[in-house]
N, C-alpha and C positions, 0 to 999 in steps of 0.2 A: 363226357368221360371224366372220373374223378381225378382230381388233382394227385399224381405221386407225390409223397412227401418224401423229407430229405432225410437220409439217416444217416447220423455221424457213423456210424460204426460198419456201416459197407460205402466204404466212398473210395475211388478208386485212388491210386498215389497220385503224385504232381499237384497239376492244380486243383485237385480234389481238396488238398488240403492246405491250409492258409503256411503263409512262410514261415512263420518262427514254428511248424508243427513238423515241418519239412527239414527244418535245421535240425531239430530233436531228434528225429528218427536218424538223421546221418550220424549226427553224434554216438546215439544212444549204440551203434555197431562197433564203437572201438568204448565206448567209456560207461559208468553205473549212473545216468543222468535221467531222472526223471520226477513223477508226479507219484509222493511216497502214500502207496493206500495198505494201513495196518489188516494183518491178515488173521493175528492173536497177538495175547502180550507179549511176545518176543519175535513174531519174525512179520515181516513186509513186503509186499511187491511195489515194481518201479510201471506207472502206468505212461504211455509215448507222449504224449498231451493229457491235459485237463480236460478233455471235451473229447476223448474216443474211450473203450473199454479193451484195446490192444496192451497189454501190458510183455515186457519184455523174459526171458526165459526163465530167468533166474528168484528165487526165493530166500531173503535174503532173514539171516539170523544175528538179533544181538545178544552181545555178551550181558549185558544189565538194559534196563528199563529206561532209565535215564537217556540214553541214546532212540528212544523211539520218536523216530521225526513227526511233526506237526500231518494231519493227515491232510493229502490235498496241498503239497509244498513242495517246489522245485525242487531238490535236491542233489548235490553230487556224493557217493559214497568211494570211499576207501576199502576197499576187501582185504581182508588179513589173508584168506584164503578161500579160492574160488573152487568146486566142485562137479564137473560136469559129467551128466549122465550115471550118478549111482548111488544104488541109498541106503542112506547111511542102516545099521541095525537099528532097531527100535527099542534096544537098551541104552542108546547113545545119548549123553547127554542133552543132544540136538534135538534128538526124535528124528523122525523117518524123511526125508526130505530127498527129491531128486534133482539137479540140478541148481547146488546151491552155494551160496555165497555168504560166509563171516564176515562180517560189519568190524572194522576197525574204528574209522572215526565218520561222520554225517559232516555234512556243512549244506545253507543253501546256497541253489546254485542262483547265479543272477543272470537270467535269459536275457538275449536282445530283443528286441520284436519289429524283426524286418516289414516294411510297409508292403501290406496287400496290391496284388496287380491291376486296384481301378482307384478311383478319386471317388473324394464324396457325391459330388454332382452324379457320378455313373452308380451308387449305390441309391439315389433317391429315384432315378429311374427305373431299375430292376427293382426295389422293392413297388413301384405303382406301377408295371406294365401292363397290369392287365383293367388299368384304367384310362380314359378319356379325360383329359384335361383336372388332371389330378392335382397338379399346381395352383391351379385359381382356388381351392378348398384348403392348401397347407398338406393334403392328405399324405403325399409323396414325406414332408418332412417327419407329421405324423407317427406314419409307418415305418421311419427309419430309426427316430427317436426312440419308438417303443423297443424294434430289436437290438438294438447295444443298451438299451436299458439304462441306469443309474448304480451308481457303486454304493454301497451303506457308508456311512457318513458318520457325523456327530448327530445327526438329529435321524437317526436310522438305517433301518434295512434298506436295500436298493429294491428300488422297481418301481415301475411305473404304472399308473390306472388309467384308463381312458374308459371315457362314455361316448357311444357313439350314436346316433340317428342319420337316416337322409328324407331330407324333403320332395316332394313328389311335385309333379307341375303346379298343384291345387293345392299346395300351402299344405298337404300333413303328413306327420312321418308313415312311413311305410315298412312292412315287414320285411319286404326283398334283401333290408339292409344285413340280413341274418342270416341264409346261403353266400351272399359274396362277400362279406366280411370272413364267412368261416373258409372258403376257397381263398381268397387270397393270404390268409395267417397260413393256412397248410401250405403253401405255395412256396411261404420265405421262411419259415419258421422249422427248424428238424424235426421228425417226431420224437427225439430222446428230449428236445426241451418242452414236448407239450405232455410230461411227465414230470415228476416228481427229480430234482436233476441237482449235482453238487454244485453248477453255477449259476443259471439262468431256469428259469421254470415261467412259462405262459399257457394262461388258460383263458379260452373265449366263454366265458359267464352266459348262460342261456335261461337262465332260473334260478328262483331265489336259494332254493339251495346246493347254488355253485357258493353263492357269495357268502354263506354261512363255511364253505371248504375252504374257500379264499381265509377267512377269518383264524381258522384253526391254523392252515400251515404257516401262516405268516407267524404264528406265537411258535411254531414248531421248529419252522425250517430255517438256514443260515440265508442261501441262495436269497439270487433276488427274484421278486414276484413278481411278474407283468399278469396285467388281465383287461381285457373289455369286454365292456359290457353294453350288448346294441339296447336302447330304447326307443320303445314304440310306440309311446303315447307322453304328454306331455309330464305329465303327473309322474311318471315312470323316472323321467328323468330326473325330479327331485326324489323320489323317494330311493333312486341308486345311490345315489351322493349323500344321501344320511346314514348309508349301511357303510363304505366303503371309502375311500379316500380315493379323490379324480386330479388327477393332475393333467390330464390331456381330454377336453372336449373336441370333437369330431362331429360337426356337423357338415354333412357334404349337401351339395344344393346347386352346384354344376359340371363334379366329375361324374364320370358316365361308366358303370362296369362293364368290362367286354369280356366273351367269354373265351378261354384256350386251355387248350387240351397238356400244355407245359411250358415253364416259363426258361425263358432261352439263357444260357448263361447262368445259369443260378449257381455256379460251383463258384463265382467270382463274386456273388450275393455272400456265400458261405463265408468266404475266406476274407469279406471284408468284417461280417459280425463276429467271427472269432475273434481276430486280429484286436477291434475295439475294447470285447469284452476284456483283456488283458489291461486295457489301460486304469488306471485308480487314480482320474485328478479327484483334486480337492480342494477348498478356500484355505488358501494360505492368510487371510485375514477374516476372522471370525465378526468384524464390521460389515466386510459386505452379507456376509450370511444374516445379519440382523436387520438390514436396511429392509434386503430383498422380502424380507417376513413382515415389514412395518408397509412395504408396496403394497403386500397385497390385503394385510388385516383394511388399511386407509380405504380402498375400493372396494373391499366388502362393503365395507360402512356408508358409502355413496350406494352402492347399488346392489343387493345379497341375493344373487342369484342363484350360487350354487354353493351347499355347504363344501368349502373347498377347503382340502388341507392348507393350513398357512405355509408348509413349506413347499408348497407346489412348484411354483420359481425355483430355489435352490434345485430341487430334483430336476426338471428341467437343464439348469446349469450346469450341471454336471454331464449330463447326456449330451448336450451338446457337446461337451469338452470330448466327450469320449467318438462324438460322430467325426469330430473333426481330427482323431486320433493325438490328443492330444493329453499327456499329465499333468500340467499346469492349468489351471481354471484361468481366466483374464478376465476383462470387462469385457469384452466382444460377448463372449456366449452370455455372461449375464445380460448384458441389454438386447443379444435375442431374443431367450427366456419369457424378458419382461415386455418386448414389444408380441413375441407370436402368442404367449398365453392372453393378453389380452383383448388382442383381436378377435382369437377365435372366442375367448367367451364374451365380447359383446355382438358375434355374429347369434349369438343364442337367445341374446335379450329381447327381440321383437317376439320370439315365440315362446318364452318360457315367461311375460310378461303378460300373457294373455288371459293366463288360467286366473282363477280368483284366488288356489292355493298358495298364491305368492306370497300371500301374507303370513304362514304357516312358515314360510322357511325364513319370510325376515324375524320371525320370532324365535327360531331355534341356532341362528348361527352370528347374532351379534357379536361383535368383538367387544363391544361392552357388558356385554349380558354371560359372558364366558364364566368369570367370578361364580355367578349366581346357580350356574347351571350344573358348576364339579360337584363332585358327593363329596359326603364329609371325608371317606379316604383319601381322595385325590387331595382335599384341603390339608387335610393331616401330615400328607408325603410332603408337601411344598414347606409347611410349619417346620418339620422334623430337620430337612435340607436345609433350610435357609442357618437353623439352629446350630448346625454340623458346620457350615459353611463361616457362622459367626465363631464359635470356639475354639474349632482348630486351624484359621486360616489358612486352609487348602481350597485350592482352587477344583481337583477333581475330590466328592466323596465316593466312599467305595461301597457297594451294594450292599457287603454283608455287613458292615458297618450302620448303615441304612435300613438293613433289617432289625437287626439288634435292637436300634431304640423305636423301631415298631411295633416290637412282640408285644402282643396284648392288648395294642393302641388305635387298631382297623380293625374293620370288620370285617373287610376282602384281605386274605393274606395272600394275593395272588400280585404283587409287587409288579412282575415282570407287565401284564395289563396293564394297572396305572400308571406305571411309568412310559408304556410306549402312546396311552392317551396323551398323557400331559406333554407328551414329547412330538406330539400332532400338531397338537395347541399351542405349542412354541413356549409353553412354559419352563422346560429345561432342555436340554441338550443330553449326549450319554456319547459312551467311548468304549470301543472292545464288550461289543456285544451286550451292553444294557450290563457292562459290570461295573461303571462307573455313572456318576450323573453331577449335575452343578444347574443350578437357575440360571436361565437366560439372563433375567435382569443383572446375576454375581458374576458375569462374563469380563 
């Protein structure tokens, strides 16, 4: 029988839905408190949560432009005057509107976010149930990691990659790993996020041009992007990690899939990955973020397995902070991070050590050889930056700033690209959506 999947948008009330979505909806019956999504340039609706398409009755109209709140922002509003049930003529200054509300002043509102009704321990369970001994492989952590995802940061967009394979008793990967990967992501994952989505967005990669789709929405989309990608032969597994950026390898080799027809509890699965997705830690010291970039460029350079983004760690770190519902980053989840990422990637080393193409990828991903390897663009942007950085001693430069003394100077004028490479490579950092940048080393 096929897996139901979960959809935000018919979920029944209570523990359907996570607590602080349940606090909104109480509120939202006596006050104008919600999630502002523009409807034209002048009027908005209030939607119950970030994460359903339930928007409350009202249509709400400003007086000026300047009052149009941030789309996708908590919001309380002030009504100068509320109008229910009649509409207005369609000579009216307003236009035709049923049900509607004049905007006096906006403000946001600042949510609490009451803790979900299970622990993390009971979240790494229900996302592996329908596995055998999923703990000995990490797989349970994994899969947990991947659904609260990563928040976008200084050094990017949020989300996470994983590559995944299983080994078969006889030492080779096996295809099986690609029905029950995709049964369990449908199992804990809604289907409004294995869509195109305002916060969270995963897609399970089955072919090479998923991972060209992956490529565009990530230039496209704000959300954060999860994706894995199963590989089935050893050579597969390098040639994923040259397309795409892996921050989680998945190699299973003693959990066992079992099969069921639905997974028990899952409305308690839902209301813990809402809940996290809320939370935004971050590195309050921009040292540790450098260190963690220096752990793993160092172990490349012993052993280049996998073309790995350098900020894998960080992304990691952060999820963590988020599984453990937490806004403050610590040392705990970085030395997670840095003890689980590289366990599971030297569980990979006996088999991806095998192929003779190993030599292929120690030559594409030296952290010495980086220099060698940028185009004259990418050299040109770091030239231009460093330049901006020496002049006007500011610590962040501003894109269009950055553009400016590029015009005419590359030959890719496609900015946003190079900068989110070079920003792979840990060559700069960025701020408020790639509209600022600064050199790692000017940190």
């Amino acid at each position: 029988m096929r897996t139901q999947k979960l959809d935000l948008d018919r979920r029944e009330f209570s523990s359907w839905w996570a607590p602080f979505e349940q606090e909104l909806i109480r509120i939202n019956q006596q006050e104008h408190i919600g999630w502002a999504v523009p409807t034209s340039n002048k009027t908005f609706k209030l939607k119950f949560t970030p994460f359903s398409q339930h928007y409350n009755n009202y249509t709400y109209i400003i007086p000026s432009p300047d009052l149009m709140p941030p789309n996708n922002i908590c919001v309380e509003i002030k009504p100068s005057e509320i109008v229910q049930k009649i509409k207005l003529d369609e000579n009216s200054i307003f236009g035709k509107y049923e049900n509607y509300c004049i905007v006096d002043s906006v403000k946001e509102y600042k949510l609490g976010i009451p803790k979900p009704d299970i622990d993390k321990k009971d979240i790494l369970y229900y996302c592996s149930e329908n596995w055998v001994g999923a703990h000995d492989d990490h797989l349970d952590e994994m899969l947990a990691l991947q659904l609260v995802s990563c928040p976008s940061s200084l050094f990017g967009k949020g989300g996470l990659g994983a590559v995944a394979s299983k080994i078969s008793k006889h030492g080779n990967l096996v295809k099986s790993i690609v029905p029950e990967l995709r049964s369990t992501y449908n199992g804990i994952i809604a289907s409004n996020f294995q869509k195109m989505n305002d916060r969270y967005y995963f897609n399970l990669i089955k072919n090479p041009s998923n991972i060209d789709s992956i490529k565009q929405e990530r230039k496209r989309a704000s959300c954060e992007i999860n994706y894995c990608k199963p590989c089935l032969t050893f050579e597969e597994a390098q040639l994923t990690t040259n397309n795409i950026q892996i921050q989680i390898p998945m190699l299973i080799t003693r959990a066992k899939y079992k099969k069921s027809n639905a997974m028990s509890e899952k409305y308690l699965l839902l209301q813990y990955q809402l809940t996290a997705l809320m939370y935004t830690p971050n590195f309050d010291d921009v040292k540790k973020y450098k260190d963690n970039i220096s752990k793993v460029i160092e172990q490349h350079e012993i052993n280049p397995i996998f073309n790995i983004d350098t900020n894998s760690i960080n992304k990691l770190a952060l999820s963590f902070a988020r599984l453990d519902l937490n806004n403050k980053l610590s040392n705990q989840e970085i030395n997670q991070s840095v003890d689980l990422f590289f366990h599971l990637w030297n569980d990979w080393e006996p088999y991806i050590s095998e192929i003779n193409s190993i030599k292929k990828s120690r030559s594409t991903m030296q952290a010495t050889d980086i220099n060698s390897n940028m185009t004259h663009d990418e050299q040109r942007f770091l030239v231009e930056l460093r330049k901006l950085h020496d002049e006007t001693n500011e610590k962040w430069i501003d894109r269009e700033i950055l553009e400016q003394r590029l015009e005419n100077k590359i030959r890719n004028n496609d900015l946003f690209e190079i900068a989110e490479h070079l920003c792979n490579l840990s060559f700069i950092i960025q701020n408020n959506k790639y509209s600022k940048f600064q050199r790692l080393d000017d940190v």
